[in-house]
C-alpha positions, -999 to 999 in steps of 0.1 A, spaced: 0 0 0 14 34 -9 9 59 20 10 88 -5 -20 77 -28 -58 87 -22 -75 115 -5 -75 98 31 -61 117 59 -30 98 61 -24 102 23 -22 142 27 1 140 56 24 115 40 28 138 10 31 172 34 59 151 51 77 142 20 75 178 5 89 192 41 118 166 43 122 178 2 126 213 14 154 203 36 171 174 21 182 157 -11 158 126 -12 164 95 -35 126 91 -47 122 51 -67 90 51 -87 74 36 -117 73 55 -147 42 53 -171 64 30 -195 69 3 -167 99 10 -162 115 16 -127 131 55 -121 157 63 -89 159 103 -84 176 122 -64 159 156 -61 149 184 -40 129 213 -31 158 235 -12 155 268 -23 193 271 -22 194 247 -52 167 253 -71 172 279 -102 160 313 -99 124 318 -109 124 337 -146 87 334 -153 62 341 -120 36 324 -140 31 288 -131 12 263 -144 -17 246 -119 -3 223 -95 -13 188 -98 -28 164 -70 -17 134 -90 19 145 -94 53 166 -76 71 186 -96 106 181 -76 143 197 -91 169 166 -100 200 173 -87 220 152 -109 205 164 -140 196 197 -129 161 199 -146 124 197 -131 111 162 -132 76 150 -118 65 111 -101 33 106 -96 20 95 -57 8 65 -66 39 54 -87 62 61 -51 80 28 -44 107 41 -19 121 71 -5 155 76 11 172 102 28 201 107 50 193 125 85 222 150 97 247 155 67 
C-alpha cells in the first residue's frame, strides 16, 4: 500500500511530510514510470538549489503528481504518488 496515494487523511500527511523533508534534504525518490519502467531520483525542493524563478507564472499544481528539481541532471522532473516505491534520505549530513 502506498501511504501517498488517495485522499484519506494519512495520504495528505504522508505527501506534506515528503515535500517538508524535500525542502530540507536531497531525497532519493524510486518510482514507476508510465512506461513500466522503474526510475531512482535524487531531487529536491531546497530553495538554495533550485534555479532562480524567470517566469512568475506557473502552471496549476497537480494532486496526482510533484514537480521536484533533479540534482543530478539539474532539470524539473515529476513522479506521480501512486507510482512512489521508496524514499531515502540521509538524517544529519
Amino acid at each position: 500500500m502506498n501511504v501517498f496515494t488517495g485522499d484519506t487523511k494519512d495520504a495528505k500527511k504522508g505527501r506534506k511530510w515528503l515535500k517538508n523533508v524535500l525542502e530540507t534534504d536531497v531525497v532519493e525518490v524510486t518510482f514507476t514510470k508510465k512506461d513500466g519502467s522503474e526510475r531512482i531520483l535524487k531531487c529536491t525542493l531546497k530553495e538554495d538549489v533550485l534555479p532562480e524563478v524567470q517566469n512568475k507564472e506557473t502552471k496549476e499544481k497537480s494532486q496526482e503528481a510533484l514537480a521536484v528539481w533533479d540534482v543530478e541532471s539539474e532539470g524539473w522532473r515529476s513522479f506521480r504518488w501512486d507510482s512512489i516505491k521508496s524514499v531515502k534520505f540521509t538524517i544529519g549530513e
